[in-house]
N, C-alpha and C positions, 0 to 999 in steps of 0.2 A: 166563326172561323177559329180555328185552334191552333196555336202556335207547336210543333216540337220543340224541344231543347235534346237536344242528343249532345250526351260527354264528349267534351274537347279531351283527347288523349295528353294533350300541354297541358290543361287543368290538374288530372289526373296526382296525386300527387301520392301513388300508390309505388313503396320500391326507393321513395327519398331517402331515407333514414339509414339504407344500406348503402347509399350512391354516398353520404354523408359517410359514414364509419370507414366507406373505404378510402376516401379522401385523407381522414387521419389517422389512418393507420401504419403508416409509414411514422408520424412524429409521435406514437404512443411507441412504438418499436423502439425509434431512437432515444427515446426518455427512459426508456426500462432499461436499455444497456447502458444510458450515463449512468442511474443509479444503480446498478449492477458494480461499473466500473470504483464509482465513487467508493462502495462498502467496501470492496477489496483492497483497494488503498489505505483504506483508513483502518481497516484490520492489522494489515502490513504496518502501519506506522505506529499503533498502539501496541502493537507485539514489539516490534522494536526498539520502543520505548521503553516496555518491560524489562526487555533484554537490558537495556545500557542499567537502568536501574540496579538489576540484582549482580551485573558485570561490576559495576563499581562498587557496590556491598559487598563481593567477594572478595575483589582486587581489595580493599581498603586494608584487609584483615589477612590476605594473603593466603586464598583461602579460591585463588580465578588459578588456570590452567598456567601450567608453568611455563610451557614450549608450544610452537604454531600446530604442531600434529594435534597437540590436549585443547587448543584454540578450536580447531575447525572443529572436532567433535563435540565440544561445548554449544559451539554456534546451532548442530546439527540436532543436538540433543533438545535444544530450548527454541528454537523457532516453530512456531504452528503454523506457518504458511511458508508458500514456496519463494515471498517477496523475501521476507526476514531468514530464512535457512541460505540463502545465496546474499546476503551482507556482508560487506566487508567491516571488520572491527576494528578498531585502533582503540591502546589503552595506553597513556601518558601519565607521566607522574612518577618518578620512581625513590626518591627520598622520603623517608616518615616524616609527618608533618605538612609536608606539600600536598596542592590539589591535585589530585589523583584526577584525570577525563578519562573515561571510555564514551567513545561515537561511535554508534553505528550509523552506517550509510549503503543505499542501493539507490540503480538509477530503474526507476520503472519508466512502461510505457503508457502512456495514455491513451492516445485513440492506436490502434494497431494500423499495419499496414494494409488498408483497402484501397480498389482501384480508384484514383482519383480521389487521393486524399493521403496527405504525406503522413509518416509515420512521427509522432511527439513521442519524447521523452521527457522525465522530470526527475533531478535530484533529488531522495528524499531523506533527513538523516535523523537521528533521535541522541542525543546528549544526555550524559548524568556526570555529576561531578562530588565528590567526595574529599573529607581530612584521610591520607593516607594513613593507617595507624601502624602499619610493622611494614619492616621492608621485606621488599621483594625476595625469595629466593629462584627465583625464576628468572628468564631473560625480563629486560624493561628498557626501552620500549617493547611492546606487543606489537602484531597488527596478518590480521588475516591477509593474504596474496588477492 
């Protein structure tokens, strides 16, 4: 007497591996746009951060834009990204000797607005501070609109 065994098509386990990728691939999606999101941020806030740096090294020596019109083209001229060319500047500090601050600040967004799923924001700002060494012949306070 001889038995069959004929393939159970439930056995079968031909086609899993794609039933499997397509399951995660909605959260390899998701994970490539947080770290998408993440580098652009952090790009923004290192450029930023540049910014306030050489803003206070100028300002210090008197040596940063005199009036808001010479501000914004300063900003425009030295931001690599679109997060840091739309910050607003403030530069504090206007007697020699005193700590001189320039902040930059923007508010970006985090997750954008998709349906069913609210839109975040997040303040981000970047500081440097400085010995004022000449004053100002400029307005002081500064600060971008």
């Amino acid at each position: 007497m001889h038995i069959f065994h004929t393939p159970s098509r439930l056995r079968d386990e031909a086609g899993q591996a794609a039933v499997e990728f397509i399951l995660l691939l909605p959260f390899l999606i998701g994970l490539l746009f947080v770290l998408f999101q993440f580098s652009s941020v952090f790009n923004g806030l290192n450029d930023m951060s540049q910014m306030a740096a050489d803003g206070a090294r100028l300002a210090a020596v008197d040596r940063f834009p005199k009036t808001q019109p010479e501000l914004l083209a300063w900003r425009a001229s030295q931001g690599d990204t679109s997060i840091a060319k739309n910050a607003q500047i403030q530069v504090t500090g206007c007697a020699p000797g005193e700590p001189l601050q320039v902040r930059i600040s923007t508010t970006i967004t985090i997750v954008p607005h998709l349906p069913g799923l609210a839109e975040r924001t997040k303040l981000i700002a970047a500081n440097a501070e400085m010995r004022r060494e000449a004053a100002p012949t400029g307005t002081c306070p500064l600060s971008t609109p």
